[in-house]
C-alpha positions as CSV (number, residue, x, y, z in Angstrom):
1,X,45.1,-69.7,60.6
2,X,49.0,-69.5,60.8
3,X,49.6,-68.1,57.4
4,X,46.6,-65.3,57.8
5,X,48.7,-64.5,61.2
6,X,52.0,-63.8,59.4
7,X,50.0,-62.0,56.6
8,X,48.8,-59.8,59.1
9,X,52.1,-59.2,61.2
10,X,53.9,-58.6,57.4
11,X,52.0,-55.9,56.4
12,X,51.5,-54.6,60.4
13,X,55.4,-54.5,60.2
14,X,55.9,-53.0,56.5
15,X,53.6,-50.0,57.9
16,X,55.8,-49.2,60.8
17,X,58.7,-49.2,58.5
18,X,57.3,-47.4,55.9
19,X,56.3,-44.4,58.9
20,X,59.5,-44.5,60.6
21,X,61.1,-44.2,57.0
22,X,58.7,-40.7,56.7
23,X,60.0,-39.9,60.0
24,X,63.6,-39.9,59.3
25,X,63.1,-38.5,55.6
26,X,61.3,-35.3,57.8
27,X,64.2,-35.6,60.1
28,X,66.7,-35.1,57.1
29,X,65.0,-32.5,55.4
30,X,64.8,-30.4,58.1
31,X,68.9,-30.7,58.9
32,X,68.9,-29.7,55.1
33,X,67.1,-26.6,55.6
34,X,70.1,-25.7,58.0
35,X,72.6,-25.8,55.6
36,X,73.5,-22.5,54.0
37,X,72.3,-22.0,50.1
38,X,75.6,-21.7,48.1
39,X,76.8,-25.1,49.9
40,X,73.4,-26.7,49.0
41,X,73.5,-25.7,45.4
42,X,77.2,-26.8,45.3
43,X,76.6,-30.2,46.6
44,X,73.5,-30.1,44.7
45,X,75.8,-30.1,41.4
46,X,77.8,-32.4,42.5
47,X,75.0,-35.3,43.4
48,X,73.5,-34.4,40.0
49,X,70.0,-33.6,40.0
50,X,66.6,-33.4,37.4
51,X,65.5,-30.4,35.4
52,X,61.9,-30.5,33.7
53,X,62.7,-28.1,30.4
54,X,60.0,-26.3,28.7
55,X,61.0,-25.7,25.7
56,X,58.6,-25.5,22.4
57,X,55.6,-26.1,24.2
58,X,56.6,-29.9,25.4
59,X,58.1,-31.0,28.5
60,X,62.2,-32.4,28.4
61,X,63.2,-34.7,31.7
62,X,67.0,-34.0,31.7
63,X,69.6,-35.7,34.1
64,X,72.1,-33.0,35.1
65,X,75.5,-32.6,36.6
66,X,77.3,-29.9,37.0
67,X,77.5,-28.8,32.9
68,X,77.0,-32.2,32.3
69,X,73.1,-32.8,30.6
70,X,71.9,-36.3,29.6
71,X,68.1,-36.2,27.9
72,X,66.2,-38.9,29.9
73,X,62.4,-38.5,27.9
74,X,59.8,-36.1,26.8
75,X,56.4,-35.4,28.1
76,X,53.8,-34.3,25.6
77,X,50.9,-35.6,28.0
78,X,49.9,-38.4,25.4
79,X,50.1,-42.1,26.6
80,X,52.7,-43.1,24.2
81,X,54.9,-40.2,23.9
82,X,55.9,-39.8,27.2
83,X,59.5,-40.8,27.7
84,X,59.8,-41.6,24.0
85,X,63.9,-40.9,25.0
86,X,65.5,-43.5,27.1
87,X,63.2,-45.4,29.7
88,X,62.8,-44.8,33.8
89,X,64.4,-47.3,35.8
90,X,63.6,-48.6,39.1
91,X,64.4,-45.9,42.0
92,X,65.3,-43.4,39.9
93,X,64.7,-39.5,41.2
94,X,61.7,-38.6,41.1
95,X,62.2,-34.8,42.5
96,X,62.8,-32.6,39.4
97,X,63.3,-28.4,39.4
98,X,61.2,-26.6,36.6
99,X,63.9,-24.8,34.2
100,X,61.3,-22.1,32.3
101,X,63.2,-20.7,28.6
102,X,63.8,-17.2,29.3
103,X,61.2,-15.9,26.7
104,X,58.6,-17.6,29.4
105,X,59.4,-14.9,31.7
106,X,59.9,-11.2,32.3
107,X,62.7,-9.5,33.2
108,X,63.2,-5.9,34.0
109,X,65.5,-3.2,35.4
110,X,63.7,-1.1,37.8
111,X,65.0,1.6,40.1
112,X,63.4,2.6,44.3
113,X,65.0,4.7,46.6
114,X,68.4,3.2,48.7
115,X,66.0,3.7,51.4
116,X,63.3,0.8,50.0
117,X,66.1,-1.7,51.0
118,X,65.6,-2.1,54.1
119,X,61.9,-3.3,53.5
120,X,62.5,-4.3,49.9
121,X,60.1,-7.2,49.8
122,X,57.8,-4.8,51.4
123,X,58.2,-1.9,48.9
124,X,58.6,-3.8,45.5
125,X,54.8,-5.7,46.8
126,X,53.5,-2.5,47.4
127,X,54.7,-0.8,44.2
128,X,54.7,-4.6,42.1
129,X,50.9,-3.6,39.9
130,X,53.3,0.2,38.9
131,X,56.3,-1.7,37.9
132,X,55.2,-4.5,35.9
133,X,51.5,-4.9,33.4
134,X,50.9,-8.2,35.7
135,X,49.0,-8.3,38.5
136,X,50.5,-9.7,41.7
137,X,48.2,-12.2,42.6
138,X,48.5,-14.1,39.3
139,X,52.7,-14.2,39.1
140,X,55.4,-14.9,40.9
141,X,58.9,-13.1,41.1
142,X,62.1,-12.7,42.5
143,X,63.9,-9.5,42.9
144,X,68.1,-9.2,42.3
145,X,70.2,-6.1,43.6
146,X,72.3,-5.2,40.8
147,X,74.0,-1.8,42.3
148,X,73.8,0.7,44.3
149,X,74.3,4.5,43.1
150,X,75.4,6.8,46.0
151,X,75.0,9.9,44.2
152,X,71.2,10.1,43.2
153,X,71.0,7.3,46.5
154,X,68.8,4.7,43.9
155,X,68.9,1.3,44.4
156,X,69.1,-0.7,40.9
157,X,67.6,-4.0,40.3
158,X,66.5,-7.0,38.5
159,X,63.0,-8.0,38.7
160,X,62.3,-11.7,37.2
161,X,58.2,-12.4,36.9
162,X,56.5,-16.1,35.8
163,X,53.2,-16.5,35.4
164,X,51.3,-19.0,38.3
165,X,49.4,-20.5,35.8
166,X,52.1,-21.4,33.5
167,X,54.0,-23.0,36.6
168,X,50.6,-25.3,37.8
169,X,50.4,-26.6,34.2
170,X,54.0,-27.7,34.2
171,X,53.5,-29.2,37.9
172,X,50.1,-31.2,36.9
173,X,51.4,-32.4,33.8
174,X,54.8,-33.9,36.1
175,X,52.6,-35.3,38.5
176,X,50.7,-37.6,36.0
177,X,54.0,-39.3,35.8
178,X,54.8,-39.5,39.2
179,X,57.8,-36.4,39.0
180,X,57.4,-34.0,42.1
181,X,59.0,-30.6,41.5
182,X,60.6,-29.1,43.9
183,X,62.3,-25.3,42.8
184,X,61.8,-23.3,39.7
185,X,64.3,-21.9,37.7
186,X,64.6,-19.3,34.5
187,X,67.1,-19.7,32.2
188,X,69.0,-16.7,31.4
189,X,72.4,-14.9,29.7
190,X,74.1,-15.0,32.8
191,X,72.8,-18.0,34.3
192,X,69.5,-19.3,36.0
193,X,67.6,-17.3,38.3
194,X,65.6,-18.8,40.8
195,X,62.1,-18.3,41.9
196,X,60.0,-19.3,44.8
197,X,56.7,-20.6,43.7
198,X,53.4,-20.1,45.5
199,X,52.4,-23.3,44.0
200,X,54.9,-25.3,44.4
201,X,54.5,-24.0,48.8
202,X,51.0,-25.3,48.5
203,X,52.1,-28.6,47.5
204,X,55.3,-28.7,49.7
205,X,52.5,-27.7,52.6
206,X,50.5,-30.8,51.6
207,X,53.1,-32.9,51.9
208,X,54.7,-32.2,54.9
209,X,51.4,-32.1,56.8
210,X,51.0,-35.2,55.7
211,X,54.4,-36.4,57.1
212,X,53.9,-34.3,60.5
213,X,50.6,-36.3,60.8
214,X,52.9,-39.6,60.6
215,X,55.5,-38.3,63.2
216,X,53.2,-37.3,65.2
217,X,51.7,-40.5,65.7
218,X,55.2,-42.3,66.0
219,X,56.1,-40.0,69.1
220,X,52.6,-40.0,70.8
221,X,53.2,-44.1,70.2
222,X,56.8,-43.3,72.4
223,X,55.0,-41.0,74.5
224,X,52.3,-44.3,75.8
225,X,55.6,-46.1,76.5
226,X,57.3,-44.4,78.5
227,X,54.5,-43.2,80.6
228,X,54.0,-47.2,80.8
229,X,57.4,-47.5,81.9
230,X,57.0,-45.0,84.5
231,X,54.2,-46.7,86.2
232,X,56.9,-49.4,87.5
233,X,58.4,-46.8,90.0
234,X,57.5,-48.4,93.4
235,X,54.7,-46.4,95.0
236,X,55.0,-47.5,98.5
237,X,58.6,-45.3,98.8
238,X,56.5,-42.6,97.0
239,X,54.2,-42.5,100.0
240,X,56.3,-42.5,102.9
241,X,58.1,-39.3,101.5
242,X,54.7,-37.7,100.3
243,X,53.6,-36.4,104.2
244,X,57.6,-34.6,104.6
245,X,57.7,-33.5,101.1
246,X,54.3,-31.6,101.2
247,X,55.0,-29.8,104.7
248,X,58.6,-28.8,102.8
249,X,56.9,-27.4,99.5
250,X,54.3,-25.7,101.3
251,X,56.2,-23.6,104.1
252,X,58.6,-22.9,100.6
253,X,56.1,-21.6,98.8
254,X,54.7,-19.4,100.9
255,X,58.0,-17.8,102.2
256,X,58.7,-17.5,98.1
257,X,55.4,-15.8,97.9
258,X,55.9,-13.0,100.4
259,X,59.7,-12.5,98.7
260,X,58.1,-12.2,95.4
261,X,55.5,-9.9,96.8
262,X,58.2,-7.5,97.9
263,X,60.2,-7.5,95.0
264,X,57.3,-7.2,92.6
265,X,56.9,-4.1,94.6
266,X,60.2,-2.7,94.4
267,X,60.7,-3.4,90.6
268,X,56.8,-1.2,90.2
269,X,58.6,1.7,91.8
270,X,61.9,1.6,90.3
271,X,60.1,1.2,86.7
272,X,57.6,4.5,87.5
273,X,60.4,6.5,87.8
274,X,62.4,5.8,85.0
275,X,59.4,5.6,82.6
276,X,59.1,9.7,83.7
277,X,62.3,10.2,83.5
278,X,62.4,8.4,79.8
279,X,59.5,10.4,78.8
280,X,60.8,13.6,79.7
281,X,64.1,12.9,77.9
282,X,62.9,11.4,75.1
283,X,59.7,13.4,74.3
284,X,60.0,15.8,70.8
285,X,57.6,18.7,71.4
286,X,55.0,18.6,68.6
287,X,55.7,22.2,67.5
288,X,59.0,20.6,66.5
289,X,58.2,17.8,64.9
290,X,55.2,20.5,62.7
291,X,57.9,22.9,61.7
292,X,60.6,19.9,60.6
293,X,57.9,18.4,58.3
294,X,57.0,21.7,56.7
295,X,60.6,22.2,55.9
296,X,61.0,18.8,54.5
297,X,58.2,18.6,52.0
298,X,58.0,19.6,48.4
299,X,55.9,22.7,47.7
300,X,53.7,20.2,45.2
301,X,52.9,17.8,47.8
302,X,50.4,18.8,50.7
303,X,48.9,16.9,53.8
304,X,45.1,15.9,54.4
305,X,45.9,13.5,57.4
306,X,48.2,13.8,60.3
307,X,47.8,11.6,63.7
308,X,50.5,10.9,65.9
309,X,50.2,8.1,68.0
310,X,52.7,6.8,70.9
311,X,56.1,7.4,69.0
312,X,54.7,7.2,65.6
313,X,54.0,9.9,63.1
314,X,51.5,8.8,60.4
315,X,51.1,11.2,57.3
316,X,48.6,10.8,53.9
317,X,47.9,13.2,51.2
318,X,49.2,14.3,47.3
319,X,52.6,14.1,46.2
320,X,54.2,14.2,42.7
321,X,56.2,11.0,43.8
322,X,55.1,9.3,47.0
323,X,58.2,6.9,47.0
324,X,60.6,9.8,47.1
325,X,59.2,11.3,50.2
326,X,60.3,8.3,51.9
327,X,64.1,8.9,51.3
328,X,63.5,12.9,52.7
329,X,61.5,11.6,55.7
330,X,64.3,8.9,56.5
331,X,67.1,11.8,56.6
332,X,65.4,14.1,59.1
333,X,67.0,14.6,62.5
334,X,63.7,13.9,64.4
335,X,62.6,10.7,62.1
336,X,63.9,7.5,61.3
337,X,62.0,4.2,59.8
338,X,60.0,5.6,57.2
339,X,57.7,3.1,55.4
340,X,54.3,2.8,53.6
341,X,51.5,2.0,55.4
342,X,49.3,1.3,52.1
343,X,49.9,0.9,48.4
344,X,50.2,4.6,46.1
345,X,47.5,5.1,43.9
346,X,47.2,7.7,41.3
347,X,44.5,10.0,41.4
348,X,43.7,11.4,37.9
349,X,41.4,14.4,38.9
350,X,44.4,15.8,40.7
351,X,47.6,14.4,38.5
352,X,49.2,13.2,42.1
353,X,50.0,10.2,43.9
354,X,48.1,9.2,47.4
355,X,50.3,8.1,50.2
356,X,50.1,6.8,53.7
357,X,53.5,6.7,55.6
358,X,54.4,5.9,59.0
359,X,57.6,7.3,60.9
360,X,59.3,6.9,64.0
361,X,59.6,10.2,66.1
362,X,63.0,10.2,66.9
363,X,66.2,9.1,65.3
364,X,66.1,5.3,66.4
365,X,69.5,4.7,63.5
């Protein structure tokens, strides 16, 4: 009976190690995601760290440190070639960033209006199925600005693409051997670029529900004791000040009321009168805002929906180049904020593009 008693309180007390151990390696993690990305990357080099390499069609664990690289194994999913290199020891790393050869990816130099930068993520999604022969749901990319040119007001840039299903082979394949990767990289000329995964989010998702779950249950544990520990405040001074303390809050409350009354009353006036006198002053007539956008547009492009609504202008039609209206829209005196409301398809019959763009009325710069 004795030793079945410490049996049990062992492995009772390695579990609330091992979930206070999750807690504090959530704790951590989340300080790290504090710390800004060229000091990570820096201290990163200088802790050393694990690349997976694809190379050939086999996996390559390598051990690197700053331009240091030690070959640990190779993985070519067989039981016995796995690791054929040099053998794993005991509480070695197992968090590892994917390093894809730079013939696994594409790379490409495409041009948008200066204007697209401001939504850039939003512009190169919309525009991604023009730019590149991939669909977007099946890849993954990362967009570089390489320059802006003022004179013809293009914004240059470098669009890296990897393939999803490439990445989840490489991330299956680790996790038969108990490697967890954690970025992804492409190796390049001028260094590596690096690209956020869809795949690898799912998995980081998984994980950290997982660990949430675990804190959570550690701090509702806390909660229970100290709502314990307040149970021990003496209840007999608590009722002697109850009667007083409820005639105090009551005749508070209800002068608060009545002086909250009065100023919510005030404040409604105050606001009705600015909001007419905003409206007046800030109000472009529509016969304005008609003959501006018939001055701005091409002679090739034309109109087959117009709606204003509230402070917004939103257009659709046929244009030779939909993307380029947004940089004439964004200059006008009476607009500001131009930006696609749908992706531009090309309609054949007509040899145009089909747009939808939103505006602010007003310069809002």
């Amino acid at each position: 009976m004795s030793v079945r008693a410490d049996i049990d309180l062992g492995s009772t007390l390695r579990r609330v190690g091992d979930a206070l151990h999750a807690v504090l390696h959530w704790w951590l993690g989340e300080l790290a995601a504090c710390v800004p990305a060229g000091l990570k990357e820096g201290l990163s080099a200088l802790r050393g760290r694990r690349l997976l390499i694809v190379e050939d069609g086999a996996l390559y664990l390598s051990d690197a440190q700053g331009r240091r690289r030690e070959l640990l194994g190779r993985i070519d999913g067989s039981p016995g070639g796995a690791f054929a290199v040099g053998r794993r020891k005991k509480g070695e790393m197992r968090t590892v960033t994917i390093r894809l050869p730079e013939d696994r990816a594409l790379r490409s130099i495409v041009s948008l209006p200066v204007v697209a930068e401001r939504n850039l993520a939003q512009v190169v999604g919309f525009e991604f199925e023009r730019l590149t022969p991939f669909k977007r749901e099946d890849v993954d990319y990362h967009v570089r600005v390489l320059g802006r040119d003022r004179n013809t007001r293009q914004l240059r840039l470098e669009l890296t693409v990897i393939s999803r299903a490439l990445v989840r082979d490489v991330v299956r394949a680790a996790g038969r051997w108990d490697l967890h990767p954690a970025a992804v990289e492409v190796a390049g000329p001028d260094g590596v670029t690096r690209v956020l995964s869809a795949v690898l989010r799912t998995e980081e998702q998984s994980g950290a529900r997982r660990t949430r779950r675990i804190a959570l249950a550690v701090l509702s544990g806390m909660a229970v004791l100290l709502v314990m520990a307040a149970l021990v405040i003496p209840l007999i001074q608590a009722d002697r000040e109850i009667h007083v303390l409820t005639t105090r809050v009551a005749e508070a409350r209800r002068q608060a009321e009545d002086s909250a009354r009065l100023q919510k009353a005030i404040e409604a006036a105050i606001l009705d009168s600015q909001i007419l006198i905003e409206r007046k002053r800030g109000t472009v007539p529509v016969v304005v805002m008609l003959d501006e956008m018939s001055r701005l547009l091409p002679d090739d492009t034309w109109l087959t929906e117009l709606v204003i609504a509230g402070n917004e202008l939103r257009v659709a039609g046929y244009a030779s180049s939909a993307t380029s209206l947004l940089g004439l829209l964004d200059q006008a005196e009476n607009f500001s904020n131009a930006a696609l409301r749908s992706p531009v398809t090309q309609d054949t019959r007509l040899n145009r593009e089909r747009f939808s763009i939103a505006v602010q009325i007003g310069n809002h710069r």
